[in-house]
C-alpha positions in Angstrom: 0.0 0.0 0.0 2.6 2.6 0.5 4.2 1.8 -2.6 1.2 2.8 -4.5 0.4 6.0 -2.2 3.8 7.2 -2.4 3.9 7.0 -6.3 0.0 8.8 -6.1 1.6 11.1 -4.3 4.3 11.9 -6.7 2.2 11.8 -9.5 0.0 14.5 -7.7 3.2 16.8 -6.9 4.3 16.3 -10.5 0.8 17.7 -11.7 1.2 20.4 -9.8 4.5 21.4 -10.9 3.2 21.2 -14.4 0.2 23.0 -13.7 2.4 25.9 -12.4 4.3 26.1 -15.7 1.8 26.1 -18.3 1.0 28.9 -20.6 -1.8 27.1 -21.9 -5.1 27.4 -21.1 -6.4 24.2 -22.3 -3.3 21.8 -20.8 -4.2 23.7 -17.7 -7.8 22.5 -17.8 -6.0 18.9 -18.9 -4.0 18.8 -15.9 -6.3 20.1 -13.3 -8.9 17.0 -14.2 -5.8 14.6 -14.3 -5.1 16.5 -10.8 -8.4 16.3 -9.6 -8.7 12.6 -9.9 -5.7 11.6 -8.9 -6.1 13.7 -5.3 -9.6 11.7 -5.2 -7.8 8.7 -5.8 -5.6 9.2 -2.8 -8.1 10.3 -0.9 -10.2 6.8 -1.5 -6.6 4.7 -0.9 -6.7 6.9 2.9 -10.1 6.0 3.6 -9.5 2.0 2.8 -6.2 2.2 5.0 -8.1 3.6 7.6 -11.1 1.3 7.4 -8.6 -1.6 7.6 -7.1 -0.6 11.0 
């Protein structure tokens, strides 16, 4: 499990970093939905490490 959150993690800070440098408004747009789900997704993983304690 903390393989996979880790690499979410990552993924989510490597958005972000993105998202700062764009110029474009439509990549932004692309970015902030890949952003959006992949903080969701991190935020379900949580929720089923919690439940399992």
């Amino acid at each position: 499990m903390f393989t996979k959150t880790f690499t979410i993690e990552r993924h989510i800070e490597e958005l972000r970093a993105e998202l700062r440098t764009t110029t474009d408004p439509k990549e932004a747009r692309d970015i902030q939905a890949e952003l959006a789900a992949m903080m969701q997704l991190a935020d379900d993983l949580d929720r089923e490490s919690e439940a399992m304690l």
